[in-house]
C-alpha positions as CSV (number, residue, x, y, z in Angstrom):
1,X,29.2,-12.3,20.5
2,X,31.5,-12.6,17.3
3,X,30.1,-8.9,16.0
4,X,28.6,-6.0,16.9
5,X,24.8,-5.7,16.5
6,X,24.1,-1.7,15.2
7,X,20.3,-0.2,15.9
8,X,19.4,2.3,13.6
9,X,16.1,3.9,14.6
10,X,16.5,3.1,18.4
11,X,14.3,6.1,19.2
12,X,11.1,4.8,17.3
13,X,8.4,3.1,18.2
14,X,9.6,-0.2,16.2
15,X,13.1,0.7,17.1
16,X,12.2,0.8,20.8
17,X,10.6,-2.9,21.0
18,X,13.8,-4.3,19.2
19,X,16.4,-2.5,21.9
20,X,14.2,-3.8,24.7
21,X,14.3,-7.3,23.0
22,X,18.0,-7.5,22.2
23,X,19.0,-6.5,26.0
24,X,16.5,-9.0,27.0
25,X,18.7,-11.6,25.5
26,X,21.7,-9.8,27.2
27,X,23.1,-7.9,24.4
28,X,24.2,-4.7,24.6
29,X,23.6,-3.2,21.1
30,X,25.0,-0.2,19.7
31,X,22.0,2.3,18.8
32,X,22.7,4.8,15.9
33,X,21.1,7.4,14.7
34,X,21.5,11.5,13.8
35,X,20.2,13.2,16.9
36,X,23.1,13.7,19.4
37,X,21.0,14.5,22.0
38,X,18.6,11.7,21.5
39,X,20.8,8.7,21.2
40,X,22.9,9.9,24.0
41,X,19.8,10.2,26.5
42,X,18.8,6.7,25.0
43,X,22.4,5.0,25.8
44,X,22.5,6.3,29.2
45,X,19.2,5.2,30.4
46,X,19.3,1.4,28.6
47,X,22.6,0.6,30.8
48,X,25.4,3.1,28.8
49,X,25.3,1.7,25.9
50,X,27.5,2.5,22.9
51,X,25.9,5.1,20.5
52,X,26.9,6.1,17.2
53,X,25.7,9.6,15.1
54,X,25.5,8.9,12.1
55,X,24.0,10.3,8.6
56,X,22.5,7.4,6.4
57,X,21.0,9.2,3.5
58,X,23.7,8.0,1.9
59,X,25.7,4.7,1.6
60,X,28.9,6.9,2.1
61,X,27.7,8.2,5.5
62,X,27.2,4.8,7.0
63,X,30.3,2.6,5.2
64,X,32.9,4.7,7.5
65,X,30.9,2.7,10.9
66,X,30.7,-0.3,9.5
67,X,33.0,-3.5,9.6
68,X,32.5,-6.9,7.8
69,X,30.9,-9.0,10.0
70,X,28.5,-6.5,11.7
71,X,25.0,-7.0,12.1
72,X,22.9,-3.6,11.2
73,X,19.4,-3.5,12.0
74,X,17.5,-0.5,10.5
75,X,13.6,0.1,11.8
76,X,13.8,3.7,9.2
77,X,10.7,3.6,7.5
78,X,9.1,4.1,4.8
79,X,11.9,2.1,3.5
80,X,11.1,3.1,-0.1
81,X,12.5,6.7,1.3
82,X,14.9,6.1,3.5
83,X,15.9,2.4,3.1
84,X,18.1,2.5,0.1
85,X,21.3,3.9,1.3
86,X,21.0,1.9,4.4
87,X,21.1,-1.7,2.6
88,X,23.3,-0.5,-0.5
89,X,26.1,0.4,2.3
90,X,25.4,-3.0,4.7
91,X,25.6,-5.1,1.0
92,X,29.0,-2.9,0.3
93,X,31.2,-3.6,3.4
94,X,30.0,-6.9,4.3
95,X,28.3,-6.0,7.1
96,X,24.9,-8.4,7.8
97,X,21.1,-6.4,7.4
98,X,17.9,-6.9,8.9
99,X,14.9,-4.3,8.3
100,X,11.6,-4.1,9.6
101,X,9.9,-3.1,6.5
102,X,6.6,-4.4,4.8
103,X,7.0,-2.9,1.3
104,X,7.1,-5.4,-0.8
105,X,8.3,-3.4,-3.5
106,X,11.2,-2.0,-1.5
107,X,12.0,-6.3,-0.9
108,X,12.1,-6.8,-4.8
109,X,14.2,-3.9,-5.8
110,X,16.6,-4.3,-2.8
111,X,16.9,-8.2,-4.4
112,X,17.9,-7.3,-7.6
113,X,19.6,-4.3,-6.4
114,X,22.1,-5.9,-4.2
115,X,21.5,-9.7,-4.1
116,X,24.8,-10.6,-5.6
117,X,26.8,-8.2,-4.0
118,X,26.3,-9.2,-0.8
119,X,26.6,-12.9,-1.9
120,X,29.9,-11.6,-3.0
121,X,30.8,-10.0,0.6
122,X,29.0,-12.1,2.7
123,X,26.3,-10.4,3.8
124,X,23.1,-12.1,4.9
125,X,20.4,-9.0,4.2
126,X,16.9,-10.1,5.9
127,X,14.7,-7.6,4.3
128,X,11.0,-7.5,6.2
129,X,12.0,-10.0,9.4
130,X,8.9,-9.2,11.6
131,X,5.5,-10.3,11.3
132,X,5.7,-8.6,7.9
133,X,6.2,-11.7,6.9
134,X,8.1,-14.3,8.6
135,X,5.1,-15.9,10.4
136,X,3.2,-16.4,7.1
137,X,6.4,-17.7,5.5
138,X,7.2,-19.8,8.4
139,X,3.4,-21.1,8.3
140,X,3.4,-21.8,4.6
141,X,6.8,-23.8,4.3
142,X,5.4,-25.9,7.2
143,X,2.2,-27.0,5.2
144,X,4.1,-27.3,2.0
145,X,6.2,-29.9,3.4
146,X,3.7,-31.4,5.0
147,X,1.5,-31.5,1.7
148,X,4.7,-33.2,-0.2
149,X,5.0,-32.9,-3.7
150,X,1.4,-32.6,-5.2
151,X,1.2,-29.1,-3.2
152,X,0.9,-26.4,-6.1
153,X,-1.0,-23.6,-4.3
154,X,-0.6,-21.8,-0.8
155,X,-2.7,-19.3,0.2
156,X,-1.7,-17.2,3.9
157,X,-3.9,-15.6,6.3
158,X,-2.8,-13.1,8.9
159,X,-5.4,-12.2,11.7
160,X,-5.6,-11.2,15.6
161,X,-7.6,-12.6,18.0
162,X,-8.2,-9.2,19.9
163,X,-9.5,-6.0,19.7
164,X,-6.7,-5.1,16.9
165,X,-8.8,-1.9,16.4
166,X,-7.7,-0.4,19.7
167,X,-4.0,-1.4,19.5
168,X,-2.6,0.0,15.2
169,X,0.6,1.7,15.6
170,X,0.7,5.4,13.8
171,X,2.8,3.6,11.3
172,X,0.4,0.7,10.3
173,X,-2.4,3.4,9.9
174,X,-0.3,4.9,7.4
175,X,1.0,2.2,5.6
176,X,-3.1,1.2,5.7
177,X,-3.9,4.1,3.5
178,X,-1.2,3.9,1.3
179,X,-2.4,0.4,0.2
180,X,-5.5,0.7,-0.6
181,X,-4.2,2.5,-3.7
182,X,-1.3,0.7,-4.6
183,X,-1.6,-2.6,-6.3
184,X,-0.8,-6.1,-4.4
185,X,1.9,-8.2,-5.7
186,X,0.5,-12.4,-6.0
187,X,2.0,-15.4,-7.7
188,X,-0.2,-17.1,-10.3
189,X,0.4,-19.7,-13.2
190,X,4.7,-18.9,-11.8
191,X,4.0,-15.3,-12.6
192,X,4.4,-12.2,-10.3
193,X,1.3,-10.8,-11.0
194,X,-0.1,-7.3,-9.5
195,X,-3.6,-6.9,-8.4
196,X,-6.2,-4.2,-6.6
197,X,-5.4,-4.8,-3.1
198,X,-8.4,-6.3,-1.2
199,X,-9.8,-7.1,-5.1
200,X,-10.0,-10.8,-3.8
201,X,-11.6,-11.5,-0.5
202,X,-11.1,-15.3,1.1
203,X,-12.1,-16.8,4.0
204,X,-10.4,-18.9,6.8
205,X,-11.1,-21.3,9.8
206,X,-9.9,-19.2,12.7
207,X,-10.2,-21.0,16.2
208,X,-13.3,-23.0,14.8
209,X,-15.4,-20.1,13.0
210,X,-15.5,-18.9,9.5
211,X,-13.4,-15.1,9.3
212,X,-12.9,-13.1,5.9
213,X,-9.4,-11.8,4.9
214,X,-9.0,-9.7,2.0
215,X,-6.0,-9.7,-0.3
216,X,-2.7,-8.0,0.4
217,X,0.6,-8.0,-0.7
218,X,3.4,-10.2,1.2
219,X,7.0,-11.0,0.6
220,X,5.7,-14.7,0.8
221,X,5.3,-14.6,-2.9
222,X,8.8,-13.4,-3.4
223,X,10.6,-15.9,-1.1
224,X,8.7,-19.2,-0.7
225,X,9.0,-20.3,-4.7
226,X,12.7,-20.7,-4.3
227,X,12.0,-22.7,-1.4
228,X,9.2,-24.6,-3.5
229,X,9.8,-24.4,-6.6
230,X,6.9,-26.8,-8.1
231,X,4.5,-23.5,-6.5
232,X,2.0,-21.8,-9.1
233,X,0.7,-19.6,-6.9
234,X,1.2,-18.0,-3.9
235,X,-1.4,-15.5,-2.1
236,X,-1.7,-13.8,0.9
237,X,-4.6,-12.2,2.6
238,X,-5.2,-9.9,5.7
239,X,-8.0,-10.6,8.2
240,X,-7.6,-7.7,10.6
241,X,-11.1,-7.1,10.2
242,X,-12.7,-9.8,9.0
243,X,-16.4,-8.2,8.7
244,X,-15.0,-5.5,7.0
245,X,-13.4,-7.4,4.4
246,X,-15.9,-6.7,1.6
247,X,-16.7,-3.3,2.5
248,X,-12.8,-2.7,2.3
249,X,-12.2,-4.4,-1.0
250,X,-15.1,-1.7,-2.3
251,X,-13.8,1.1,-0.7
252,X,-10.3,0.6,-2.4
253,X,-12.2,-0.3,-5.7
254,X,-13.3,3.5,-5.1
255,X,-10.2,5.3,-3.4
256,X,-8.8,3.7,-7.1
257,X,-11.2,4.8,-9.4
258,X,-11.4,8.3,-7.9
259,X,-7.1,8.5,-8.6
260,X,-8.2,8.7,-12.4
261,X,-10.2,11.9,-12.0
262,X,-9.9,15.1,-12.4
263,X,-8.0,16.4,-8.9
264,X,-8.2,12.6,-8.3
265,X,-5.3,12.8,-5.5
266,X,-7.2,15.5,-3.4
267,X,-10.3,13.0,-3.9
268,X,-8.1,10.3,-2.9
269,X,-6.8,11.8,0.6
270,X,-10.1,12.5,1.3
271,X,-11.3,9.3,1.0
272,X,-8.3,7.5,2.8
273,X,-7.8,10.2,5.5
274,X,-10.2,8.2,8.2
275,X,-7.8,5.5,8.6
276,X,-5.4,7.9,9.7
277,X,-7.3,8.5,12.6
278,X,-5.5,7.8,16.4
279,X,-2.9,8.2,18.8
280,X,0.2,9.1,17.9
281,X,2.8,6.3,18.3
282,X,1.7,2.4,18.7
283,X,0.0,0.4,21.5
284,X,1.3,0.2,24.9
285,X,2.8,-3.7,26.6
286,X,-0.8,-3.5,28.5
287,X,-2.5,-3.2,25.1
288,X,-0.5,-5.7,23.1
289,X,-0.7,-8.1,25.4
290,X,-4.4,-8.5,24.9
291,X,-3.9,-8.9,21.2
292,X,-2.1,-12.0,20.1
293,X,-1.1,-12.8,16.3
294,X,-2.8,-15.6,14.4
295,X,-1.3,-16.6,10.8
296,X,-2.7,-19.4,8.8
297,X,-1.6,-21.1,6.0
298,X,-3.5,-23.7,3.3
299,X,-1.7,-25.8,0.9
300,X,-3.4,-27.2,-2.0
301,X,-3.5,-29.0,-5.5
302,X,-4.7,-25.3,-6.7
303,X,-7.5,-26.9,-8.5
304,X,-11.2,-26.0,-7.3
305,X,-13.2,-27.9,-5.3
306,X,-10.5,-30.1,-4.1
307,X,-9.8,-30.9,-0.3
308,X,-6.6,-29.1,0.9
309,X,-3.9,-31.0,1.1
310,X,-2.5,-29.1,4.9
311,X,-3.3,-26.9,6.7
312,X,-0.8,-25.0,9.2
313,X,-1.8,-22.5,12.4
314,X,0.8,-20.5,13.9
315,X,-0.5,-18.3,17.2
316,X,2.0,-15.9,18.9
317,X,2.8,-12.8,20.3
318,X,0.9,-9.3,19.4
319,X,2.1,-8.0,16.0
320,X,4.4,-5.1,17.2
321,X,5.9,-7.4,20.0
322,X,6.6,-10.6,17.6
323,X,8.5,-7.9,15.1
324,X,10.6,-6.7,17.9
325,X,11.2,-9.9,19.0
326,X,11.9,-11.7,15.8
327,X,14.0,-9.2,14.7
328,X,16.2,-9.7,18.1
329,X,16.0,-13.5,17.3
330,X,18.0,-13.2,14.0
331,X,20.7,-10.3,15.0
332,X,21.9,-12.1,17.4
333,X,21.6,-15.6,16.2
334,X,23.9,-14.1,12.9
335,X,26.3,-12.3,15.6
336,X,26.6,-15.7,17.2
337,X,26.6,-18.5,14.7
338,X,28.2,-18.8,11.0
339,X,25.7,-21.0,9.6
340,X,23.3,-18.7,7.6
341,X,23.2,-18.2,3.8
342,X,24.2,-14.7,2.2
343,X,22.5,-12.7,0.2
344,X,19.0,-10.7,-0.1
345,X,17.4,-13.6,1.4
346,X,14.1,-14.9,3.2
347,X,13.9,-16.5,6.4
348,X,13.2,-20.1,5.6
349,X,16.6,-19.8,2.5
350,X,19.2,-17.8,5.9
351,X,18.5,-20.2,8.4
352,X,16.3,-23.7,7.6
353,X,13.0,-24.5,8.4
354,X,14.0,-26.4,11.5
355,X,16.2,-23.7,13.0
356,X,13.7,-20.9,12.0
357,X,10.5,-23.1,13.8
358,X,12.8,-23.5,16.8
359,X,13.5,-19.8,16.9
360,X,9.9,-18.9,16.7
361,X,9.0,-21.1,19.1
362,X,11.3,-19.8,21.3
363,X,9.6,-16.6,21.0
364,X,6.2,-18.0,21.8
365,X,4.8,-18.8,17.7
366,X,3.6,-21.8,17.7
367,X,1.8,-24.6,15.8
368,X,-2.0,-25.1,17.6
């Protein structure tokens, strides 16, 4: 190991699968955070680790722990709250960043917030490296260069192949009902366009039958054009619950129009407040392991009624165990190599396509 490799939000649920997942590779992290008493309970019991108290509601707090070179993870969510400080003082002191975010919003201003900066000290800053969204990304560059120059259009499907119903993290519900009233970010005609999430609903061929995916918002759209930059359009769907698809894309159309009348927001919580409902927390190992990942990507001409041009299937790991794992992948593949490209940047842009397949595939995502 060439740096150290800083956990911040060890104690959480997200946090928890990444620890397990970095000392499964035989690192021994250092796990920050500002509860004394928790962090120190937490480094004893995964093998005395090192532990660090620290205050990251501002960049100040966290600059003083940090040393070029250093690899700080951050699982503190929602980023758009917390996240901020966190990057601005990993982008300041040269110190590599990897977050488990899936804001899409909290990607695009943390680009043109600190994108140069860290070009200028060095820092490779991996914003959303779970499967928010390196599968689909990892999916889509695989079909795009198999589809060769005429590919214009990509269009990414994320589904499980499990009772995902029975295994949603207290996190995802929440991050569930904040979406359905916040628009979804697409590329069309080379534009960043916003739409209604779930306003568009697709389907996909998902181990031979026909399954609906409604749209969402991805990081896909921000990353993949520089990758490919003949792309017009870039769009990603969720098919979590593919028979649901349509009734979801009018129950936002409804959860929207209600947030333009009169006590609109009360209306609003009301309507959203079922998909809160569940445990506290996020499916157990038994639970995920009955619920593998499936992410699909189509390439095409992106004019209608022609044949696609490729099509790419990745299958892997349950959704909470791939993000732990992934995240693992990277922080120690930047502590240990010196081959990956600074800046805010996306997976296929920091490592390559080839290195980035082989990593995955190391984790058990896979072309089938």
């Amino acid at each position: 190991m060439n740096s150290r490799i800083i956990l911040l939000g060890a104690t959480g649920y997200t946090g928890d699968l990444v620890l397990n997942a970095l000392i499964r590779k035989g690192v021994r992290p250092t796990v920050a955070g500002r509860n004394p008493t928790a962090l120190e309970a937490l480094a004893k019991r995964s093998g005395d680790l090192d532990h660090l108290v620290v205050d990251a509601a501002t960049p100040d707090g966290l600059k003083k722990h940090l040393r070029p070179g250093d690899v700080l993870i951050t699982t503190v969510g929602p980023f758009e709250r917390f996240g901020f400080p966190v990057a601005q003082a990993a982008a300041d002191t040269g110190a590599h960043y990897i977050d488990s975010s899936g804001e899409v919003g909290f990607v695009r201003t943390l680009y043109n917030r600190h994108h140069h900066r860290a070009r200028e000290t060095g820092a490779v800053m991996l914003p959303a490296f779970g499967y928010d969204y390196v599968p689909g990304i990892l999916a889509a560059a695989l079909a795009l260069r198999k589809a060769g120059a005429a590919a214009r259009a990509i269009d990414i499907g994320y589904f499980a192949t499990g009772p995902i119903w029975r295994g949603i993290s207290q996190g995802t519900r929440t991050t569930m009902r904040d979406g359905m009233t916040l628009p979804s970010a697409r590329r069309h005609r080379r534009v960043l366009v916003e739409e209604r999430t779930a306003s568009r609903v697709r389907r996909f061929t998902v181990r031979g039958r026909r399954k609906s995916a409604f749209l969402v918002s991805g990081t896909e759209v921000l990353f993949l054009p520089g990758e490919f930059p003949s792309l017009d359009d870039v769009t990603v769907y969720n098919g979590w619950f593919p028979a649901l698809s349509r009734f979801l894309s009018l129950y936002s159309a409804l959860a929207n129009a209600t947030t333009r009348l009169p006590a609109g927001d009360k209306i609003t919580n009301a309507l959203t407040r079922p998909l809160l409902i569940g445990p506290p927390g996020g499916p157990d190992a038994a639970l995920r392991a009955q619920i593998p990942s499936h992410v699909v990507a189509i390439a095409s001409s992106g004019i209608d009624n022609q044949a696609p041009l490729a099509e790419v299937h990745l299958e892997g790991p349950n959704p909470y165990s791939l993000t732990g794992e992934l995240i693992a992948w990277a922080a120690h593949h930047i502590a240990t190599h010196a081959d990956v490209t600074p800046g805010v940047v996306g997976p296929v842009t920091a490592f390559g396509l080839d290195t980035l397949q082989q990593g995955c595939a190391e984790l058990g995502l896979v072309t089938v």
